[in-house]
C-alpha positions as CSV (number, residue, x, y, z in Angstrom):
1,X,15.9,-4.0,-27.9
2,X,15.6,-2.2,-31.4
3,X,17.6,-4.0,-34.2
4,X,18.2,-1.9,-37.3
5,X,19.3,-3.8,-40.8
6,X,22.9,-3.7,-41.1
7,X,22.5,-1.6,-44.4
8,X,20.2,0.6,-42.9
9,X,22.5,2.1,-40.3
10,X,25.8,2.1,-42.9
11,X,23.9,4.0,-45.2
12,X,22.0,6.0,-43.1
13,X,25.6,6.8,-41.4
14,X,26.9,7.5,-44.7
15,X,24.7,10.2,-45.6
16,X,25.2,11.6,-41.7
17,X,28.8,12.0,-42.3
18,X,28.1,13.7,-45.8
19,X,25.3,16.2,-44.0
20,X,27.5,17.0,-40.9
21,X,31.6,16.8,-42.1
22,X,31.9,14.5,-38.8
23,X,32.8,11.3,-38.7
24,X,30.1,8.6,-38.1
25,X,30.2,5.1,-38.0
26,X,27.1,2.9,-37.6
27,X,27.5,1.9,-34.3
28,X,27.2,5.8,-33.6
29,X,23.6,5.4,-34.5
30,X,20.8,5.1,-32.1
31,X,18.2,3.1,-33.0
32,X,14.8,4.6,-32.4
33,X,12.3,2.4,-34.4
34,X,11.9,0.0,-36.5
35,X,8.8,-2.2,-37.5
36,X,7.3,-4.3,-40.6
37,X,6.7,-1.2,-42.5
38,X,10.4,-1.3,-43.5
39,X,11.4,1.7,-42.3
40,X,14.6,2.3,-39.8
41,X,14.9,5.6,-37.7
42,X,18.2,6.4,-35.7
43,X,19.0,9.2,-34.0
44,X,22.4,10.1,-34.9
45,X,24.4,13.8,-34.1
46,X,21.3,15.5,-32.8
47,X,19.4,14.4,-35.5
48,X,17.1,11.7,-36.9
49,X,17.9,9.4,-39.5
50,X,15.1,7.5,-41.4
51,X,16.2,4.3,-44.1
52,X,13.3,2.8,-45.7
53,X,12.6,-0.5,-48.0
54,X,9.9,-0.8,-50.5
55,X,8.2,-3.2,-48.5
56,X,5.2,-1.0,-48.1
57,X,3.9,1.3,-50.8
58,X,3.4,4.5,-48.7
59,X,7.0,4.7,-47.6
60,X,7.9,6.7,-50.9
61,X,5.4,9.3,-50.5
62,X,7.1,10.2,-47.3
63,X,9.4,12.6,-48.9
64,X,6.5,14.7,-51.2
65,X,4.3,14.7,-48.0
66,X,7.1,16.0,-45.5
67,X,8.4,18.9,-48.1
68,X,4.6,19.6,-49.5
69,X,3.1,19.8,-45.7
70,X,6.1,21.9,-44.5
71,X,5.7,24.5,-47.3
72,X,2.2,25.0,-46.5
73,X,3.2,25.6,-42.9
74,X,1.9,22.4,-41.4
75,X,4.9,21.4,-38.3
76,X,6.4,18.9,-39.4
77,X,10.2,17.9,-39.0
78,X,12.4,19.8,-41.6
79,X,14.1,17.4,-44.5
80,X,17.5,18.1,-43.8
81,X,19.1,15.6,-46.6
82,X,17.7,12.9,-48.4
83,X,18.8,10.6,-51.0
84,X,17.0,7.7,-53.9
85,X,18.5,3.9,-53.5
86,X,17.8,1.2,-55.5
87,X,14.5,-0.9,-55.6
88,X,12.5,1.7,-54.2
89,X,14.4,2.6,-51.2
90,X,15.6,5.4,-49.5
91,X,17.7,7.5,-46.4
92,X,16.9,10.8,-45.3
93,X,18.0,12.7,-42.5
94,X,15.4,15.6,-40.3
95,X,15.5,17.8,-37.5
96,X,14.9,15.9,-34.3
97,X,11.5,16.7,-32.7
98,X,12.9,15.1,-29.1
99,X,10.9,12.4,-27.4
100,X,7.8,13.7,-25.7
101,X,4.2,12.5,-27.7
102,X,0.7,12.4,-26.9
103,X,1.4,9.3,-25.8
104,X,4.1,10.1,-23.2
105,X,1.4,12.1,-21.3
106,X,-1.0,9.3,-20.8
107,X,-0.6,9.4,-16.9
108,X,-0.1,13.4,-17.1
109,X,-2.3,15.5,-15.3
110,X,-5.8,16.7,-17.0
111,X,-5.0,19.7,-17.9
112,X,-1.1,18.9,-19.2
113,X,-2.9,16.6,-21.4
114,X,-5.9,18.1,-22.0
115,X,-3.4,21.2,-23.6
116,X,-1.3,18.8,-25.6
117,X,-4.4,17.7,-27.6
118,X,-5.3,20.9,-28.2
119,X,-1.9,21.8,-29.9
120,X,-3.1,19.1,-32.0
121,X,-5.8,19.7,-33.1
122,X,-4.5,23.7,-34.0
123,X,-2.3,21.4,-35.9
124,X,-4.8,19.1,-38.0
125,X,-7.3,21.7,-38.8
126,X,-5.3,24.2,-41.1
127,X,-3.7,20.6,-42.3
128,X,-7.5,19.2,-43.5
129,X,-8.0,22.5,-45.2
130,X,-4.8,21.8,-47.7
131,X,-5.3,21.0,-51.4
132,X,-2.0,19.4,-52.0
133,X,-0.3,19.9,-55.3
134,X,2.0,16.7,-54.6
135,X,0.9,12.4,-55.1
136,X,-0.6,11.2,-51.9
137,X,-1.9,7.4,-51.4
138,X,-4.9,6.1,-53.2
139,X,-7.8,7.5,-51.6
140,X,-10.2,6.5,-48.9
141,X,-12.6,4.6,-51.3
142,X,-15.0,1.8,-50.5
143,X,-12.4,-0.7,-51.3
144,X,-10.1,0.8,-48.4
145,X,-12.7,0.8,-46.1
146,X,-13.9,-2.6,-46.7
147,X,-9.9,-4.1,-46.5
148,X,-9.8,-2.9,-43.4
149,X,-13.2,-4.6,-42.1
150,X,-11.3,-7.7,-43.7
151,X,-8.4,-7.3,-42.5
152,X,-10.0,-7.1,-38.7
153,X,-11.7,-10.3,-39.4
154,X,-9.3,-12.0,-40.7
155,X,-6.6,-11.2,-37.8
156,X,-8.9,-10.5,-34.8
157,X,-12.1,-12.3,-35.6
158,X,-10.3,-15.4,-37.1
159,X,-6.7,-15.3,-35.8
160,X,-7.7,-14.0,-31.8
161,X,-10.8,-15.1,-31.5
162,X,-11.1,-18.1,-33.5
163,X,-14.3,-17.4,-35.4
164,X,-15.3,-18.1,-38.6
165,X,-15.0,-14.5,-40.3
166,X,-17.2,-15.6,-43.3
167,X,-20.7,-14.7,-41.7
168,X,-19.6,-11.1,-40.3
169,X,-18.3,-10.2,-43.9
170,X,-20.9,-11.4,-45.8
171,X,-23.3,-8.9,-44.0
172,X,-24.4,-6.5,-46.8
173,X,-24.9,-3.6,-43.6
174,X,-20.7,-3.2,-44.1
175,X,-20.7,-3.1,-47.7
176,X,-23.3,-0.4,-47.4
177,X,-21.0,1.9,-44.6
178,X,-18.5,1.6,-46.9
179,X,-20.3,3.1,-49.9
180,X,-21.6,5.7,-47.6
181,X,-18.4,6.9,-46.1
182,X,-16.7,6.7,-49.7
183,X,-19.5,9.0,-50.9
184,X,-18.9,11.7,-48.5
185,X,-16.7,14.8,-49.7
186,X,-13.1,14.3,-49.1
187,X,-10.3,16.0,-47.5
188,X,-6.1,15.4,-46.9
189,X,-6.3,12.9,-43.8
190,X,-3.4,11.6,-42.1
191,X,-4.3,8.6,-42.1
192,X,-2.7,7.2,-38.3
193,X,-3.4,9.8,-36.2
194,X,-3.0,8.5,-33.0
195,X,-1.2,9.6,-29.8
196,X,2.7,8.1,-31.1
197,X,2.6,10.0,-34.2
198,X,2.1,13.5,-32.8
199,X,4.7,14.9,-31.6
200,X,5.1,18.1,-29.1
201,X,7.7,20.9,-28.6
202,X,7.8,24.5,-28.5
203,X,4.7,24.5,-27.5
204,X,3.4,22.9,-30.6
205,X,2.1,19.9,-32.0
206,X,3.9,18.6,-34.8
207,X,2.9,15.6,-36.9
208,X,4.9,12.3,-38.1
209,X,4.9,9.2,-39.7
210,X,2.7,11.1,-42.7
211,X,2.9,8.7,-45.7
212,X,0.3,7.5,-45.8
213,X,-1.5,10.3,-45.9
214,X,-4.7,10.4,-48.4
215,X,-7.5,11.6,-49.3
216,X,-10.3,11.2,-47.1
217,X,-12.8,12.0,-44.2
218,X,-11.9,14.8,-40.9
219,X,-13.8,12.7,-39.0
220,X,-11.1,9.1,-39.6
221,X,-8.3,11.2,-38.3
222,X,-10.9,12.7,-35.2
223,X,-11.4,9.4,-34.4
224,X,-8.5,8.0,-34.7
225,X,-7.2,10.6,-32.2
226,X,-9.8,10.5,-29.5
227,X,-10.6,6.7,-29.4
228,X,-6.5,6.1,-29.8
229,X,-7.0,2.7,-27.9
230,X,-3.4,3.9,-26.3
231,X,-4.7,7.0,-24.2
232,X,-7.5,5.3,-23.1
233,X,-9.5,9.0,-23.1
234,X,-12.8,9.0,-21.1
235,X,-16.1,10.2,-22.6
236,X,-15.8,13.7,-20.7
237,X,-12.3,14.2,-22.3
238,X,-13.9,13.5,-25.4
239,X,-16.9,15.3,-25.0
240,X,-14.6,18.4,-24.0
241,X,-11.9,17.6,-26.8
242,X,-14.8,17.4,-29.5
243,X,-16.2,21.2,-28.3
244,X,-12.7,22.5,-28.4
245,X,-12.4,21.5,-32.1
246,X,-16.1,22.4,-33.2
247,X,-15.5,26.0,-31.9
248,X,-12.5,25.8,-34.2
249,X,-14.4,24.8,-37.7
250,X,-17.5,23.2,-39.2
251,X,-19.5,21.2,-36.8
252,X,-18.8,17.3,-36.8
253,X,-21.5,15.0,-38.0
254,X,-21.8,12.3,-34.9
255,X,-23.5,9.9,-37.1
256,X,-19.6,10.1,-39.6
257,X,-17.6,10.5,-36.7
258,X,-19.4,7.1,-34.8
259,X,-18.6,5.3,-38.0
260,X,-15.5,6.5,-38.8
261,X,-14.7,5.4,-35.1
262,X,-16.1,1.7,-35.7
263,X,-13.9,1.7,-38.9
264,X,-10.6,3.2,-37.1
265,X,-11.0,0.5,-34.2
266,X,-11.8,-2.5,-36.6
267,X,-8.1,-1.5,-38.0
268,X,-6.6,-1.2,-35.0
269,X,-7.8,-4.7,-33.5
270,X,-7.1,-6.5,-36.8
271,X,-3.0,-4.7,-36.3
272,X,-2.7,-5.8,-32.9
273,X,-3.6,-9.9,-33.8
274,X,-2.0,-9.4,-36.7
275,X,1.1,-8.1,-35.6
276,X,1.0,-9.8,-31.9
277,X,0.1,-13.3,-33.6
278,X,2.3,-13.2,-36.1
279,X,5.2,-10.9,-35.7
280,X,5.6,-11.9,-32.3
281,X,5.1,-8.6,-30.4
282,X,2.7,-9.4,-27.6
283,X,2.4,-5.5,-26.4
284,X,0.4,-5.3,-29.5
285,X,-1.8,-8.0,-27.8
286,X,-1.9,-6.3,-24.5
287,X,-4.0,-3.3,-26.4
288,X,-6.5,-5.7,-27.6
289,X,-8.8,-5.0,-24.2
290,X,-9.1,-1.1,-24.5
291,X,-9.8,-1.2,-28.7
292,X,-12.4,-3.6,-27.9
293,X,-13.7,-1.4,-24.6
294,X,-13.5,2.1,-27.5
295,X,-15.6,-0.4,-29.9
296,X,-18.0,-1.1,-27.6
297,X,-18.7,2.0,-26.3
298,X,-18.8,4.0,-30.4
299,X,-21.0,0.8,-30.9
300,X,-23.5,1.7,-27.8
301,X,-23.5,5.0,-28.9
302,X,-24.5,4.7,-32.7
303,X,-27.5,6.8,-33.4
304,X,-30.6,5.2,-34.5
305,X,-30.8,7.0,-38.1
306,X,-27.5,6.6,-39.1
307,X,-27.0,4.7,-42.1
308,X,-24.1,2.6,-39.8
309,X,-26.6,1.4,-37.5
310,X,-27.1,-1.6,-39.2
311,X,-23.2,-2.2,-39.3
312,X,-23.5,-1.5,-35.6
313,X,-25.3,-4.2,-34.7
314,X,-23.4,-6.5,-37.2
315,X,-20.5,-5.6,-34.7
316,X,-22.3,-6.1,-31.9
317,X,-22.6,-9.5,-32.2
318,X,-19.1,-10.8,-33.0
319,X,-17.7,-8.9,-30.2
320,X,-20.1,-9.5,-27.1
């Protein structure tokens, strides 16, 4: 069972009643989500109802993102009402995009899900070409890409598998991916674009959960979507996704993709013991065996002259 904050769904039912001249109390609400990142959605009169805290630094730049993206035609839900609180917080109310994701498909037929991805990725590809005139999040930098090699060794490396994280960080190979990928031209990334943040109706694709969207590298967001340790996709599906898109726009560099991929599914381990371990959600721990199955495989398949082989192999070792 969800739990929502008390304040969250008085205020959010506040601003409900304002928006629609109907009645609501917070009971009425419907709790949909709500995690560490301090943010609260409800569904609530057909539409969706979003409080958030301070507690993470990207939760502000939802709003700027979601009216920026939608005036440059990228689907995304509509703003329908919003309003500032105190100490960095917020409420806002949107159109309700339903409840079918990427993710709902898993166990769809091929070609059912093989469509739904392609939505996507009509989606991502005019959204990559933006140059947004709003504040995003601090770019994808060497320091970002370096947390989040700490942060998965810290909470997989240390916390899961009880390692000494000191050795695998030390290795001057990650420093030097990092540099490499923070050198490479940039673009407006999503930042978590996996299966539960894409959203589909209409016949569309439409993106959520946007804040922390920065700038960065295509190929993070490619990655993030094809080795989404959630869908579990298989090398053809990949294979076929990856042609779809490449007939679509610039050829993608394997050698940036593969490490893009090895940085993606670092983070994604490092969330699931983090947030398993120590928040207490074990289905985060029960994803652990398909990240590390993805990692394994973008590992295998590093090519010899890219300048992540040496990180590769770093990898390679700490997860045999």
């Amino acid at each position: 069972m969800i739990e929502t904050p008390p304040n969250a769904a008085a205020i959010s039912a506040q601003l409900a009643q304002q928006y629609t001249g109907r009645l609501t109390a917070p009971d009425m609400l419907q709790p949909v989500a709500a995690g560490a990142s301090g943010r609260s959605i409800m569904r609530v009169h057909g539409l969706v109802a979003i409080h958030w805290t301070g507690a993470r630094a990207d939760n502000n730049s939802f709003l700027p993102a979601a009216h920026g993206l939608a005036a440059a035609g990228i689907h995304v839900p509509a703003i329908l009402a919003e309003k500032k609180l105190p100490n960095n917080c917020g409420v806002c109310l949107t159109e309700d995009l339903g409840t079918v994701d990427i993710l709902s498909l898993k166990n769809a037929p091929t070609a059912q899900k093989t469509e739904a991805y392609r939505q996507a990725i009509d989606t991502l590809i005019p959204f990559w070409r933006l140059k947004p005139d709003w504040a995003l999040q601090p770019p994808f930098d060497a320091a970002l890409y370096r947390w989040e090699q700490e942060y998965f060794a810290e909470h997989f490396l240390g916390t899961h598998l009880g390692q000494n994280p000191t050795p695998f960080l030390k290795n001057p190979a990650l420093r030097d991916m990092s540099e490499w990928l923070a050198g490479l031209p940039r673009v407006p990334v999503h930042r978590d674009c996996q299966s539960q943040n894409i959203m589909l109706k209409d016949g569309l694709a439409w993106l959520i959960d946007f804040q922390g969207m920065r700038m960065g590298l295509a190929e993070y967001d490619i990655a993030s979507l094809l080795y989404d340790p959630y869908m579990e996709l298989s090398d053809e599906e990949r294979r076929g996704l990856l042609d779809y898109l490449q007939q679509r726009r610039d050829a993608v560099d394997a050698r940036i993709l593969n490490a893009c991929a090895m940085q993606r599914l670092m983070q994604a381990l490092g969330a699931f013991a983090n947030i398993g371990h120590n928040s207490g959600k074990r289905w985060y721990l029960q994803q652990i065996p398909a990240a590390l199955t993805a990692l394994r495989q973008v590992i295998s398949n590093t090519p010899e002259d890219s300048p992540a082989h040496a990180a590769a192999a770093c990898l390679r070792l700490v997860i045999k």
